[in-house]
N, C-alpha and C positions, 0 to 999 in steps of 0.2 A: 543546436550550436549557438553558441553566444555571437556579438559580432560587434563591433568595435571601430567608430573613424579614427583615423587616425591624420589632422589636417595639418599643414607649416601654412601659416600668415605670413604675409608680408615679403613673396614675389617684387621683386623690385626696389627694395626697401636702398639697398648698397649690392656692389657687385659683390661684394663678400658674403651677404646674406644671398643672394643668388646662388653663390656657387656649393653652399652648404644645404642649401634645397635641393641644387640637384641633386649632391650628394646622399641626402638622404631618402630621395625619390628612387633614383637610379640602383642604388647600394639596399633601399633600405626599405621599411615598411608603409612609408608614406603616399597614400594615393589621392587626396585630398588638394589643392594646392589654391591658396587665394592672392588676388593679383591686385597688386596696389596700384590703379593705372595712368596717374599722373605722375609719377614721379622719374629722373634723369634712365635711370636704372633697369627702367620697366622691359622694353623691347628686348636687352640686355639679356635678361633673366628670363623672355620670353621664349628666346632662342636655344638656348639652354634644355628644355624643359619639351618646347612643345611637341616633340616626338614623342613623347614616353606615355606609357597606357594612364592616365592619370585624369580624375577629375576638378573643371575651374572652376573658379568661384568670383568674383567683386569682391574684394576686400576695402569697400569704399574710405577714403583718407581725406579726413579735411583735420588733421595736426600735423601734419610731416612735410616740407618741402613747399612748391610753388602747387596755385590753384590751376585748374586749367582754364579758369574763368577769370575777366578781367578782376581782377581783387578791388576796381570799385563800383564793381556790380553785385558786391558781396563782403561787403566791411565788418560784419559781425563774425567773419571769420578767417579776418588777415587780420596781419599787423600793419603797421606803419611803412615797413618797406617791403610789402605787398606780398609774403608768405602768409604759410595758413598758420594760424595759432596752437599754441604746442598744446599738446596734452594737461601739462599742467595748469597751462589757463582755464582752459575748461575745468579740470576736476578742480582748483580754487573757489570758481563761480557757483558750481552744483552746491560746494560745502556752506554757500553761503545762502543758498535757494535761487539761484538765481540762474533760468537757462540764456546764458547768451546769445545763442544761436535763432537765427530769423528765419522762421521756415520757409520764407520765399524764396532765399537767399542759398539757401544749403539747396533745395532742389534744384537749384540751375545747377551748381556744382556736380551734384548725385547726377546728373541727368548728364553732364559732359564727360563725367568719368565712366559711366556706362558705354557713350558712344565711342569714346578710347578703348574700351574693353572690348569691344565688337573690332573695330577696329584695327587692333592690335592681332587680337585673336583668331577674327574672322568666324566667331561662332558666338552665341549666349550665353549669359554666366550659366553653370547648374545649378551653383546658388549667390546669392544676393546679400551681401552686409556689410556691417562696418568696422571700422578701427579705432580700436581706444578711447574713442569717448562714449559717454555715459550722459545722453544727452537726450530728451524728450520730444526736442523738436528736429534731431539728428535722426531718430528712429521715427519719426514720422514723415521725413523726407525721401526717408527706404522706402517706407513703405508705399507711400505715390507712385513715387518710381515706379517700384515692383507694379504695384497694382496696374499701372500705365503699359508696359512693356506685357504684361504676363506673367513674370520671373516669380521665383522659389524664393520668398523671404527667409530670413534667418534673422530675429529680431538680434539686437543687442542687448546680452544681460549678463552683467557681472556678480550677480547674488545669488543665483539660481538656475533652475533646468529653461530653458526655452523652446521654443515648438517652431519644429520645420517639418511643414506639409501637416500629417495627423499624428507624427511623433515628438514625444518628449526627450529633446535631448539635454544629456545629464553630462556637465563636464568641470570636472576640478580644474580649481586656479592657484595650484599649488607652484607653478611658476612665480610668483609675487613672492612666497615665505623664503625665510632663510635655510641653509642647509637644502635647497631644492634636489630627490634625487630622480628625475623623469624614467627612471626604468622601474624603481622600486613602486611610483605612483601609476603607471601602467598596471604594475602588476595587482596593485591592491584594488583598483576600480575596475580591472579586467572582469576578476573572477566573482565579483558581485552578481546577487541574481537580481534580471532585468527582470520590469511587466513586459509582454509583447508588445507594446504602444511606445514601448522607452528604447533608449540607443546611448550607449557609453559615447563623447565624444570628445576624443582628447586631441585638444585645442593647443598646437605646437610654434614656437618661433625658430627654426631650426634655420642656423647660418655661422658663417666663419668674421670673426671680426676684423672688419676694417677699419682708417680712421674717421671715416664718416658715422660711421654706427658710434664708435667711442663718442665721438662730439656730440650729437643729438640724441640718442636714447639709453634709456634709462634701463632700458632692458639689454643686459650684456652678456654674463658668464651663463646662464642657462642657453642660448643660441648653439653654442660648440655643443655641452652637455647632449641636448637634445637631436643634434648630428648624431654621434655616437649610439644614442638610445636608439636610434630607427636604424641604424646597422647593423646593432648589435645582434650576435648569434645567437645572446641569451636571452634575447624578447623574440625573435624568432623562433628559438627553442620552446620556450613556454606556452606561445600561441599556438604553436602545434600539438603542444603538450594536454593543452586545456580546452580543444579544440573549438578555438577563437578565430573567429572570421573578418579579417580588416576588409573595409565594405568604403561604399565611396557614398557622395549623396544622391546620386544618380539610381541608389542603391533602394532609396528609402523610397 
C-alpha cells in the first residue's frame, strides 16, 4: 500500500484560514495540521480543530505578525515597529547571500514559540518546523530547539526531499506555479512508486480568505482550491481506488 501525508500549514494564520482547516480536517483528508503559535488567531483555530483525530505540528513563524519576544531582544528579525519581517525581506537577503538572521536571536524566538505550543495545546509538537523562510541560520535554530526539547525535526527545504526521523520525504511546490490544480498534483505524485525509506508528502495551505490574508500574504487563490481538494469525493475516490493510505507523522 502506498501512503501519502497529506499536511495544511498555517493553523492560526486568520480566522478564515482557520475555518478552511477545519474544513478540510473535519470534511476532508487532512490529518496533518501545523500551528503557527504566536499569532492573534492561534487559540482561535485551536479550538476549532482540537477535537478532531488529527496530527500537530510547530509551524515555527518569524515573517507573519508580532514576535512573542520582546522585538529588542531580536532586531534581526522585526522591523521598526516591532513586527517580524516578512517573507520577502528575507528571500531579497538570501538572493543577495546574505543570511540576516542571528542565530541567538531567532532561538529565543523558536524557544517562545514552542512554549506557546505546549501551552496552547497542552501536549508536544509530533513534529517541529518552519515557515517560509529559507534561512541557514533559521534552520539551525530548529534545530537546537528540537535537539533541546527532544522533538521530531522537519528541516526546511524548498528544492528538494527532506528527512524526518529515517525517512525521506518528497513533496511538490507546485503551489508557487501558475495554473496550480492541487487535486490533479495529488493525483500525479500519489501514484509514483516510493523506495521504502521515502514518503509522498503533500504540503497544503488550506483556508477561506479573509481581509487579513488578502493584506499580508501572497499566498491566496490556492488556500480555497486546496479546501475543496481535501473534500473532494474524487481524491477520496481515487485513494481508495489506488489503495493509498493518508498517514500522519506520528505515522513514520
Amino acid at each position: 500500500m502506498k501512503k501519502i501525508i497529506v499536511r495544511a500549514d498555517d493553523l492560526g494564520f486568520s480566522e478564515g484560514v482557520n475555518y478552511g482547516i477545519e474544513k478540510a480536517c473535519r470534511d476532508g483528508i487532512i490529518r496533518s495540521v501545523g500551528i503557527m503559535p504566536n499569532m492573534p488567531a492561534t487559540e482561535h483555530g485551536w479550538n476549532l480543530v482540537k477535537d478532531l483525530p488529527l496530527c500537530f505540528g510547530q509551524h515555527t513563524n518569524i515573517c507573519v505578525g508580532k514576535p512573542l519576544t520582546d522585538p529588542k531582544l531580536i532586531p534581526s528579525i522585526c522591523d521598526e515597529n516591532g513586527n517580524l519581517k516578512s517573507s520577502k525581506v528575507y528571500r531579497q537577503a538570501m538572493k543577495n547571500g546574505i543570511d540576516i538572521v542571528n542565530l541567538d536571536e531567532v532561538v529565543i524566538e523558536i524557544e517562545a514559540q514552542y512554549q506557546a505550543f505546549k501551552k496552547i495545546t497542552g501536549r508536544e509538537p509530533s513534529y517541529f518546523e518552519g515557515h517560509a523562510v529559507a534561512s541557514p541560520n533559521f534552520n539551525e535554530g530548529l534545530r537546537i530547539v528540537a535537539e533541546r526539547h527532544g522533538l521530531n525535526l522537519l528541516p526546511v527545504c524548498f528544492d528538494g526531499p527532506t528527512m524526518f526521523k529515517n525517512t525521506k520525504m518528497i513533496s511538490p511546490f507546485d503551489f508557487c506555479l501558475p495554473g496550480y490544480n492541487p487535486i490533479e498534483v495529488l493525483k500525479r505524485e500519489a501514484i509514483k512508486e516510493r523506495k521504502e525509506d521515502e514518503c509522498l508528502m503533500m504540503v497544503c495551505h488550506p483556508g477561506y480568505l479573509d481581509q487579513y490574508i488578502l493584506d499580508v500574504s501572497s499566498l491566496t487563490l490556492p488556500r480555497p482550491l486546496e479546501v475543496q481538494m481535501a473534500i473532494s469525493q474524487e481524491v477520496k475516490d481515487f485513494l481508495k481506488e489506488n489503495d493509498i493510505e493518508v498517514i500522519t507523522y506520528d505515522d513514520i
